[in-house]
N, C-alpha and C positions, 0 to 999 in steps of 0.2 A: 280710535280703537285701543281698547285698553290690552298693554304689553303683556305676557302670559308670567305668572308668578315666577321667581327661580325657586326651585327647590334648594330646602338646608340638610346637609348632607356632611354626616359627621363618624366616625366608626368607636364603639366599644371598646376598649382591650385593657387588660387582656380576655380574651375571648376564653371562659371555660362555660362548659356546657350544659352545668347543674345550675350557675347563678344566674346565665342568663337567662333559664328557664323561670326562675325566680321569680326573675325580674319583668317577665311579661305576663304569667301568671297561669292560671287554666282557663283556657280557649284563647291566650293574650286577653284576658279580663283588664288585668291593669292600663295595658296600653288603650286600650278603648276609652277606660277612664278618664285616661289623661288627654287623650282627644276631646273628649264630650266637652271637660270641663274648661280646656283650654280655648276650644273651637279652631282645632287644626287636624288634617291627616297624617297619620304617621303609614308610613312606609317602609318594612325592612325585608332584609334579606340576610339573616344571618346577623351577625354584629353590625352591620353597616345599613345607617338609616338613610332617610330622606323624610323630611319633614314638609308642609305643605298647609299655609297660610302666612298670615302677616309676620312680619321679620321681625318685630318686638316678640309674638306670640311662639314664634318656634325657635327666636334663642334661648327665650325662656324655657319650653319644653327640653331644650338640652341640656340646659344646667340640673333638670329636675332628672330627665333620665340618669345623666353621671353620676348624681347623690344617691338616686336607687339603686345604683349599679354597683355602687360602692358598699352598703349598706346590704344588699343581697348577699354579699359576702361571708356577712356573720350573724346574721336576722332571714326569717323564715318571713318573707313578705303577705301581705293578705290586702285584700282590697281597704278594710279601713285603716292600716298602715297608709296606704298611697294617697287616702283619702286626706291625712292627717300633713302628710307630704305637701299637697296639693294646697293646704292652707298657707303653706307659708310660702308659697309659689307668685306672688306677688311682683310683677315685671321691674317695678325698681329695687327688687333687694336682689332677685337673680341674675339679672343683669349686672349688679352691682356690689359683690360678694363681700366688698367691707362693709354692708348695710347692714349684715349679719351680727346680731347684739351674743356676746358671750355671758350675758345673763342667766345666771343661775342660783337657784334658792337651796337654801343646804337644809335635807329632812334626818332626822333619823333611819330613815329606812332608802335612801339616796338623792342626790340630786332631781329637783325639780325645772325642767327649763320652760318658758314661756314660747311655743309656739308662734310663727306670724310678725309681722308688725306691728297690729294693735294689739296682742297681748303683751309684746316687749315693751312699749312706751307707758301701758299698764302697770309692769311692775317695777319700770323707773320710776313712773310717778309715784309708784306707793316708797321705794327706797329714799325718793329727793323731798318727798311732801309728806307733812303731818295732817291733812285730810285730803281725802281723794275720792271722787266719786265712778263706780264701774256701772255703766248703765247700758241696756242692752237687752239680745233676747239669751234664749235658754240655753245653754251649750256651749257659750261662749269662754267658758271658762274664767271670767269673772268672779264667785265665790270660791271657788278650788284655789286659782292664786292667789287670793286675799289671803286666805289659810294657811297657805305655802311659808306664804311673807311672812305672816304670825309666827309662824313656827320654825322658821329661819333667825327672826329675831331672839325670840325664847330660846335656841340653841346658841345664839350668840350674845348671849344675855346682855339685849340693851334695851332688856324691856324686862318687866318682875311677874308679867301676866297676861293671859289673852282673856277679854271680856268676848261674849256670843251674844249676841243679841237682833232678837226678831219680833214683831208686831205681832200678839196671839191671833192672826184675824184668817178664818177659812177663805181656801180657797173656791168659793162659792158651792159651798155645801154647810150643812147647818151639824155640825158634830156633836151638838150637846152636852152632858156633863160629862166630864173626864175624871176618875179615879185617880185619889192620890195624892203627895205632898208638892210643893208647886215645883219641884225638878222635873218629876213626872208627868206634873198637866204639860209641862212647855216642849218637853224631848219631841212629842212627832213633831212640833213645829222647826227644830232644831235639825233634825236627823241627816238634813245634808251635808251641813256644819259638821256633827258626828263624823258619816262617815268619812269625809276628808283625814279629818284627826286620825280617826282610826289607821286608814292606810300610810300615814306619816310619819306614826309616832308607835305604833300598836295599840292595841286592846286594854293590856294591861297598865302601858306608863299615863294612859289617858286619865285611865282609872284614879290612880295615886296622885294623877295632878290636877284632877275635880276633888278629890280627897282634901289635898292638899291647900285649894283655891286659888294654886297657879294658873288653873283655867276656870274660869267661870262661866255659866250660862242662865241671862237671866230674862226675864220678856220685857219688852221697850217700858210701858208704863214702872218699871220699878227703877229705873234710871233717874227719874228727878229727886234733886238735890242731892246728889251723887259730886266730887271733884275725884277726876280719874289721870292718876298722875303716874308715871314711866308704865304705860300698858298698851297695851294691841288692841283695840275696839274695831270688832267687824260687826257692822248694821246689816243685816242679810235681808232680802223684800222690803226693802226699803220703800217702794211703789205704795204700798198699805202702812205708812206712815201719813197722822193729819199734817196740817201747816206747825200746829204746833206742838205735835212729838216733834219734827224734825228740830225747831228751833232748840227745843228742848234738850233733843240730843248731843246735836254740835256745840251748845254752849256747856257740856260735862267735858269736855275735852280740855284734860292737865300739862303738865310740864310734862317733859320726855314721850308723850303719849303720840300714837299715831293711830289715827280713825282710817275705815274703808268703810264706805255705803256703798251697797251694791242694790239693783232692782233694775225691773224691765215696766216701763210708762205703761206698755200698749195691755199689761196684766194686773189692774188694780181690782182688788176684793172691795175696797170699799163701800159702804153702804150709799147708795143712789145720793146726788149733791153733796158728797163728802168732796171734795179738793185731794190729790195727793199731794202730801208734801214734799215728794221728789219734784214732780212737776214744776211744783212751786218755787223749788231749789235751785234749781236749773237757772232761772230767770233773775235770781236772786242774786247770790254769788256768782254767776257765769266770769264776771271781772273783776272778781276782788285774788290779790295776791296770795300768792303761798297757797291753793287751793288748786286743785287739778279735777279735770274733768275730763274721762276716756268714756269716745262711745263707742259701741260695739256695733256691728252688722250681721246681716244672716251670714255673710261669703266668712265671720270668722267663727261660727258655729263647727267642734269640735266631738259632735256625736256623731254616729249614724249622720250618714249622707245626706238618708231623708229626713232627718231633724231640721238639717240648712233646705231642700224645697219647702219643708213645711211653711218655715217662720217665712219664705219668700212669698208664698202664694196666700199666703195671708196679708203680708201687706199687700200686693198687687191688688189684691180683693179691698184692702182699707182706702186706697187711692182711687179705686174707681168709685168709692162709696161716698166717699171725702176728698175729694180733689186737692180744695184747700188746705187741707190738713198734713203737712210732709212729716213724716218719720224725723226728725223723735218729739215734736211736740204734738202733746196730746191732752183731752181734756177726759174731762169725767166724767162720759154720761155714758148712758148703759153700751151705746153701740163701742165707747171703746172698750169693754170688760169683756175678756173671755176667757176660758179655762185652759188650763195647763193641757 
């Protein structure tokens, strides 16, 4: 007969009565949260809990309560605050508080810190390696900190420029001819890229530093015979690169330069028996030196809640479809394309 769980049982304080309310939210929304996602009960009475599941899972939920508890202090809490909490809830960093990376990217507009474990070894690898690849699904924050980085560096001038660059290829819709000079045709395919910038730097200095061609934005194919030397190069949907953009790409790569490819396998635009060249990439370089490779998962999806069921119930749905086929290798035939 299996012994009966001990409750973990910890108290608040100091106890005031605006933050704790904060802290639990309306109707205790938060704390339910943090049950759901942890798979524990939470039990209080006042400042003083009891917690209620596996002893890994509710030391954890105490490290996460105290930071909220902390933070309720001088921050107006909301459920995707907790949510955002909840990512970097990971039982070996909270358990283990020097796991915690003081990683931070300097913007104009203030400090950017990398969320989580897999975004912190993300933007080591982008600081310690001159190409790096972010692969993954949507939300994961992936292209925001490539940008970060960029723009980090560009304030610390050890780079003279950031290059943008994306693959003109729809996201399975047929847009047809686009008005305009070719900054124009590429900007929707760009715009996420944009608004990074934008909230980074402003509106304005963006402006003056496409003026200027301290930033540039230009589409994959205009890249050959190109040598791109002390610059920032971020490859964004990289998934809708062929075998041979990719190669194409990586070998424009200068002195002083640092490349970031970002893309998600399981969303390739490609037209029917194209190959991505991420896919391909992966397999390629997976071992060669000086090359870094972060994958991302639904659990580090940094949108909306339901962003992270989405991308989960979609794979669950790819695996019973595809057995053989595990997350992140993936191949190119129709059943793995599907839209944003």
């Amino acid at each position: 007969m299996n012994a009966p769980i001990e409750p973990h049982r910890f108290i608040l304080e100091p106890f005031e009565a605006r933050r704790f309310a904060n802290l639990c939210g309306q109707l205790d929304e938060h704390l339910r949260l943090i049950e759901q996602r942890l798979e524990i009960e939470i039990r209080n009475r006042g400042n003083q809990f009891e917690l209620l599941g596996a002893p890994e899972q509710t030391s954890s939920a105490e490290n996460l309560l105290r930071r909220l508890y902390r933070e309720a202090g001088n921050t107006e809490l909301s459920p995707d605050m907790v949510h955002l909490f909840l990512q970097e809830s990971g039982i070996e960093e909270l358990n283990n508080p020097s796991a915690h990376s003081n990683i931070a990217l300097r913007t104009r507009k203030g400090m950017i810190r990398p969320r989580g474990a897999n975004q912190q070894r993300y933007v080591r690898a982008i600081l310690d390696h001159d190409i790096n690849f972010g692969i993954g699904p949507a939300g994961t924050g992936k292209t925001y900190l490539a940008v970060a980085a960029a723009v980090d560096a560009l304030e610390r001038e050890q780079i003279r420029r950031i290059l943008l660059v994306r693959p003109a290829v729809e996201a399975g819709e047929k847009l047809g001819f686009l008005p305009g000079d070719l900054s124009q045709k590429i900007d929707p395919y760009l715009r996420p890229l944009y608004d990074a910038l934008y909230e980074m730097l402003g509106f304005e200095q963006v402006a003056k530093l496409i003026e200027k061609q301290v930033i540039e934005v230009a589409p994959l194919a205009y890249m050959r015979g190109r040598t791109l030397n002390n610059s920032f190069i971020i490859l964004d949907e990289s998934q809708n690169t062929t075998l041979e953009q990719m190669k194409m790409f990586l070998t424009r790569i200068g002195f002083g330069s640092t490349a970031v490819i970002t893309g998600d396998i399981t969303q390739v635009d490609l037209p029917r028996g194209t190959k991505s060249g991420l896919t391909h990439v992966i397999d390629v370089l997976k071992d060669v030196p000086g090359i870094s490779f972060t994958h991302f998962l639904a659990k580090d999806v940094v949108r909306h809640p339901l962003v992270q069921r989405i991308v989960e119930a979609y794979e669950r749905f790819e695996e019973r479809q595809a057995p053989s086929r595990p997350y992140p290798a993936a191949d190119n035939d129709p059943g793995a394309r599907r839209d944003d």
